[in-house]
N, C-alpha and C positions, 0 to 999 in steps of 0.2 A: 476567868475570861468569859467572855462573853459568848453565847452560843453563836452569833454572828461572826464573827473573828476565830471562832473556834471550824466553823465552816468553811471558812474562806482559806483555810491553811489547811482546810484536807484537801480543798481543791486544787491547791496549789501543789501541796508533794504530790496528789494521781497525775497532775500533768506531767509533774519532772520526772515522776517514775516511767509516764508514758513513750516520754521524750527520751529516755535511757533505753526502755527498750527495744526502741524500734532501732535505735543508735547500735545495739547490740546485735540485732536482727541484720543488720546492714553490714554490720560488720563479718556478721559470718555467712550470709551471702558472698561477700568479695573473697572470704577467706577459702568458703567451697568452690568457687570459680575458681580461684587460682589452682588448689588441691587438683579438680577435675582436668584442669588442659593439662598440668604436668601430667596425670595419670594418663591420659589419654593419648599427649604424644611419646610418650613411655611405650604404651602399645603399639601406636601407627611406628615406632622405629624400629620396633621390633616384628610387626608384620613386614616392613618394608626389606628387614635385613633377610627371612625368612624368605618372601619373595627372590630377592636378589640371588639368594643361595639355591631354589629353588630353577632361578633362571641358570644358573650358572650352571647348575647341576644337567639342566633339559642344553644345552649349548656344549654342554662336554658330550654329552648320549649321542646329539645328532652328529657331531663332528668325529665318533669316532662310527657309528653308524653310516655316514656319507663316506667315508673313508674306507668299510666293510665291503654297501653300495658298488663304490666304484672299484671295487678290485674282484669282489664278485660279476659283476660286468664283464672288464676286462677277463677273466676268467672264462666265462662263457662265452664271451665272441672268440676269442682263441679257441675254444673247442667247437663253436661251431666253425668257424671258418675253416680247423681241421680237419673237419667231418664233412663240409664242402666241398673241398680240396680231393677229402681219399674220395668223395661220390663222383665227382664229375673224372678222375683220373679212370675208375672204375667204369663210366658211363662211355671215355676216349676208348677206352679199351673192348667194349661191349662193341660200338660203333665198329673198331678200325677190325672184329673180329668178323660179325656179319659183313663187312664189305668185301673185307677179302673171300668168303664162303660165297658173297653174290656176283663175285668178280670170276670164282670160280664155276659158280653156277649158269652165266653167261658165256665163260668157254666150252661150256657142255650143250650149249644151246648153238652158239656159232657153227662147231662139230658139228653138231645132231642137221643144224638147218644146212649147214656146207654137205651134209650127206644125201639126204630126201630133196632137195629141191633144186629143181633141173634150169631155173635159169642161171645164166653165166653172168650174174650181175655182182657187183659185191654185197656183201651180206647184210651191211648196216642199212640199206636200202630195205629190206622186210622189216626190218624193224621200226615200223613208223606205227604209233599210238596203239599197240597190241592188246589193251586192254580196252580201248573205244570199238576196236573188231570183234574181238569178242562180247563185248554187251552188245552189238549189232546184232552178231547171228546167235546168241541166248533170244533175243525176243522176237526175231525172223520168222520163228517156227510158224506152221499156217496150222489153222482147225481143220483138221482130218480125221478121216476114222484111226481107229490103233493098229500098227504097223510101223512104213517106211514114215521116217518125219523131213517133209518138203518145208523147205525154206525160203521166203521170200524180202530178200536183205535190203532191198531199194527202195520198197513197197511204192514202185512204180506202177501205175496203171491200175486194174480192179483184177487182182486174180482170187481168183474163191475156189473151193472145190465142191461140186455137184453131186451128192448122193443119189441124186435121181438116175443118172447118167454115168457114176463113178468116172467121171469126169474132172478138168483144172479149165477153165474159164480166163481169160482178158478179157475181161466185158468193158473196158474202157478205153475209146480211140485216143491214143499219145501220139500226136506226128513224131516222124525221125526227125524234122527238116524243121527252124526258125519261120514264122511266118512269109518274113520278106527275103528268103534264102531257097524259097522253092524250085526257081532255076537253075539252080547249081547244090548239086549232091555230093560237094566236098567236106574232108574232113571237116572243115573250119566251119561247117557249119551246120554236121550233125551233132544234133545234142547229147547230153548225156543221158540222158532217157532212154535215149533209141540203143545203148550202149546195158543200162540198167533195167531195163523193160524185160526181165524174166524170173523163173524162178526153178530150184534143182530140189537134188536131193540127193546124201551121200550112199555110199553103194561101194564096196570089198566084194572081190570074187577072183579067184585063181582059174574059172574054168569058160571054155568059148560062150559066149551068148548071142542071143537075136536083138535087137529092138523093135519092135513091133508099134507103129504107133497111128492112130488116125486124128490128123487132121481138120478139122471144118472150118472156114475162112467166110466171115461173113461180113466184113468191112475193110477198106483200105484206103490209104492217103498215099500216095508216091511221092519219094523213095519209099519201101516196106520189105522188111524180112520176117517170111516166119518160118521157125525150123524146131529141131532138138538137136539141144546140148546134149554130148556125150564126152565119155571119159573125162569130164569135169574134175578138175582140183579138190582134193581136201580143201578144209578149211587152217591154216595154218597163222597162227597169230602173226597182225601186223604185216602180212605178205599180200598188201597191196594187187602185186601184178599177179598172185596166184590164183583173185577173184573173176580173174575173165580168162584165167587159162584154163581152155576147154578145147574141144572140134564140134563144126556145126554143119549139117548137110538141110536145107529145107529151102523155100523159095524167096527168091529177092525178084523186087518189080522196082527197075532203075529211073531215075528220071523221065525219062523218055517211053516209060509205059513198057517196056521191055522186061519182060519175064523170062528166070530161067533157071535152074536148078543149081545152085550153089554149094561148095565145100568150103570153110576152110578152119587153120587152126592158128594157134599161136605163133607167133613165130618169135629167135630171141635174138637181137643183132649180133655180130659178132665182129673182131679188129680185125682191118686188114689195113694194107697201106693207103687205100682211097677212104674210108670209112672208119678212124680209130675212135675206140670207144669212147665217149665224152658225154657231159652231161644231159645234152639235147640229143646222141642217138642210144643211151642207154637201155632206155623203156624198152618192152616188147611190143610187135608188131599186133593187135586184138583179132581175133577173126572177124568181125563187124567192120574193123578198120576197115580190111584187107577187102570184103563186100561191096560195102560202100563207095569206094574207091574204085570198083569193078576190077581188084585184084588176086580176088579169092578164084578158085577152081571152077569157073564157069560149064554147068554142061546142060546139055538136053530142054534146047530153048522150047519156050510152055507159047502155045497161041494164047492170045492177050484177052480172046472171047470170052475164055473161062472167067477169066476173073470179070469183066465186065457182067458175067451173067448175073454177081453178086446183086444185083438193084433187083432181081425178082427171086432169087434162089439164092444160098449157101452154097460153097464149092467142098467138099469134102476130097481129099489126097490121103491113099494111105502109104508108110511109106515103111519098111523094111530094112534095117543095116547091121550089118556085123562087123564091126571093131577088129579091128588086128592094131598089130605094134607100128607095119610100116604102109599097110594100105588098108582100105575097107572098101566091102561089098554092099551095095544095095539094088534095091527095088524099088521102084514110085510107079503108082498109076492114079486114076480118078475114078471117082465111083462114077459107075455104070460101065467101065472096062473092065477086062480080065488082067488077070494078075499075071505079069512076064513069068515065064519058065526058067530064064536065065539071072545072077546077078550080073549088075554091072560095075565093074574095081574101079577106085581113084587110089593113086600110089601117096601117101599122106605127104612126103616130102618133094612133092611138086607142087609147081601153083603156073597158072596161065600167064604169069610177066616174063617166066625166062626156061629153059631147059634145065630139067635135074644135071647135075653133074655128079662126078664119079663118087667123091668127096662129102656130098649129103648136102653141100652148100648152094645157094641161089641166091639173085640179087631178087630184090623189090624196090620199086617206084613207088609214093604216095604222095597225093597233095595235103600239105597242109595249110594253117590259116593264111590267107590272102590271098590265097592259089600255089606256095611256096610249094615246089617238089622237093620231095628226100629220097636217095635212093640208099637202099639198107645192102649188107651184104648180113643174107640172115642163114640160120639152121632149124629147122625145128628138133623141136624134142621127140624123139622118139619115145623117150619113157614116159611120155604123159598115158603109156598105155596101162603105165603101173594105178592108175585115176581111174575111178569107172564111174563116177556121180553122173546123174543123167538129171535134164530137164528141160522147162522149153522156154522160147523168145519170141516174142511178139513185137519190137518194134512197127509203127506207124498203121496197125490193124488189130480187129477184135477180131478173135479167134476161140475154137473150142480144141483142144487136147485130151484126145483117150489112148493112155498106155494098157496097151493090152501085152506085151512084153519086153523084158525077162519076167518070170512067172514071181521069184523071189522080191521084186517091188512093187506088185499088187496087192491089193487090199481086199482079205478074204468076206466071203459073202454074209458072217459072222458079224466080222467089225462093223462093215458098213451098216445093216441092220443098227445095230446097236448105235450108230452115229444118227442114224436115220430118226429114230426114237428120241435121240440125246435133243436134235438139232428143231424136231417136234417142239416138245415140250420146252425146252427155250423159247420157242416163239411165241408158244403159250404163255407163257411166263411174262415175257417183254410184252403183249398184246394188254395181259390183264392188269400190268403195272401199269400200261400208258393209260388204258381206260380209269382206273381206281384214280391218277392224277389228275384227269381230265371232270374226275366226279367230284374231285374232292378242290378242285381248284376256286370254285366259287366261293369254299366255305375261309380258305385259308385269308391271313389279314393282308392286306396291302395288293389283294386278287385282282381291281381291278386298278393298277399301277399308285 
């Protein structure tokens, strides 16, 4: 053969061989494809069963855990709500046990306040806001030296007390009367001022005493009283009407420029067939009322000079009383007079509208608002002697008060010092704070607004 033809037939079997193999190459390509998806979903059926088993498995856990869940719940709201149940049965019981101990503790107070206190009113009448009265006269107290502690509840008007002078001061004019009510000096239209315009101090004593007290009157508005309280009320929770039941002897200058030496005291209505007790004659009758009204114990009218002389001079009155149960004794003059030898009695259960009667009983007349009269069938109290608070009243004028006795409500020479020094040095104090403000204000931000 020819090397030509011998050529051409190798070339001819490399192609056929070539053509085979790729034939064969193709062939087992298709054949690993098919190999590989069967293997493959072989797997995926077998992750997928696994999964499923796996779900199946987490859907049994949770279903019998929700089921655990909710019975443990119910479980526990049953016991709390048991535990509920016994607290608040236990909380019923705690309550209805304190109520009854304060139910009882209020009948001991009824007793106690139906024993001690002398008006004939019913009882749930004191009992009004007892704890507003009390935070009243907790903070009442005035700056004094250490001793008796004066209380001033209304902090009407300017009372101060004087170390210079061991003195109590009204250094602020409060009319009794409304501006346009100057004409007419009836109830209806003295204020409560003229009512509140003082200031006492408690006081225990089993044995006789003096009061001793002087005076200085150094302005006035008419109507005006100035005098001392004595035999003053405790303080008694909530007892309202026990704040002005006192007796008062000092001078009243009426409408009409009329001066004259006044007494009087409380007085407490009482039933009878013209006058039965009700809500509008309840109250008691006030000594100011009674004053005011020109129904208090009028005596020893005063020339009207005195007090006018006030525009150039002070009028100073001193005045002297001694307390009993059913009358008291005193003495008044004016300085630059001698002091009476004698005292002069007022019987405590009389008053200038009607005659004591056998019985302790008297009537009273007063006007009230509008001009409306009331007349009272009243009693006083005798046992307001069981009271010995003392202190003074200034309606409608500035006035100076010096107790000079009973000896046991003075303030020894000691204290005062020592208040004297106190009240110094405070002043000191507030002087050099206002000034250090006053230095330091230009420096502070926003100084000049």
């Amino acid at each position: 053969m020819s090397k030509k033809i011998i050529l051409l037939y190798c070339l001819s079997l490399s192609c056929t061989l070539t053509i085979y193999t790729n034939m064969m190459r193709d062939m087992a390509v298709m054949m690993g494809a098919q190999l590989g998806a069967s293997i493959a979903d072989t797997i995926v059926t077998n992750e997928f069963a696994e999964v499923a088993a796996g779900i199946q498995k987490d859907q049994t856990n949770m279903t019998i855990a929700s089921k655990t869940f909710v019975s443990d719940v119910q479980l526990a709201q049953q016991t709390q709500l048991k535990n509920m149940i016994n607290l608040f049965g236990a909380a019923q019981q705690q309550v209805s046990t304190l109520m009854n101990n304060q139910t009882s503790i209020m009948q001991q107070m009824q007793l106690y306040m139906d024993s001690v206190i002398s008006l004939q009113v019913p009882t749930q009448n004191y009992l009004v806001d007892p704890i507003d009265y009390d935070q009243i006269f907790t903070n009442a107290t005035m700056y004094t030296p250490q001793g008796p502690t004066w209380k001033n509840i209304y902090q009407i008007g300017n009372w101060q007390y004087d170390e210079t002078t061991n003195s109590f001061w009204q250094m602020q004019h409060v009319p009794s009367t409304t501006p346009d009510a100057q004409d007419s000096a009836t109830t209806a239209n003295i204020t409560a001022d003229a009512y509140q315009n003082s200031i006492f101090t408690e006081w225990i004593t089993r044995q006789p005493y003096e009061i001793v007290c002087d005076i200085t009157l150094y302005q006035v508005s008419y109507p005006f009283y100035i005098g001392v309280m004595f035999n003053k009320s405790r303080w008694i929770s909530g007892d309202s009407f026990g704040i002005q039941k006192y007796r008062t002897l000092g001078i009243y200058g009426d409408k009409n420029n009329k001066l004259s030496l006044s007494f009087a005291e409380q007085l407490t209505p009482t039933p009878s067939t013209k006058t039965p007790l009700t809500a509008t004659t309840i109250e008691p009758v006030y000594p100011l009322e009674q004053i005011f009204n020109n129904k208090g114990a009028q005596r020893l009218p005063i020339n009207p000079a005195l007090v006018q002389s006030l525009q150039t001079q002070p009028l100073t009155i001193h005045l002297k009383i001694k307390p009993a149960a059913t009358a008291i004794e005193y003495k008044i003059w004016f300085a630059g007079n001698k002091e009476p030898q004698g005292y002069y009695m007022i019987k405590t259960n009389a008053t200038s509208s009607a005659n004591l009667k056998k019985s302790g009983q008297t009537s009273i007349t007063l006007t009230g608002a509008g001009g409306t009269t009331y007349s009272y069938n009243v009693v006083n109290d005798n046992n307001m002697y069981l009271y010995h608070g003392i202190g003074f009243i200034a309606p409608g004028a500035i006035a100076q008060f010096q107790l000079k006795g009973p000896q046991q409500l003075l303030f020894n020479q000691k204290a005062v010092q020592i208040f004297t020094t106190e009240t110094a040095n405070y002043i000191k104090q507030q002087q050099a704070a206002a000034q250090t403000k006053q230095i330091d204000a230009p420096l502070l931000p926003n100084s000049n607004g």
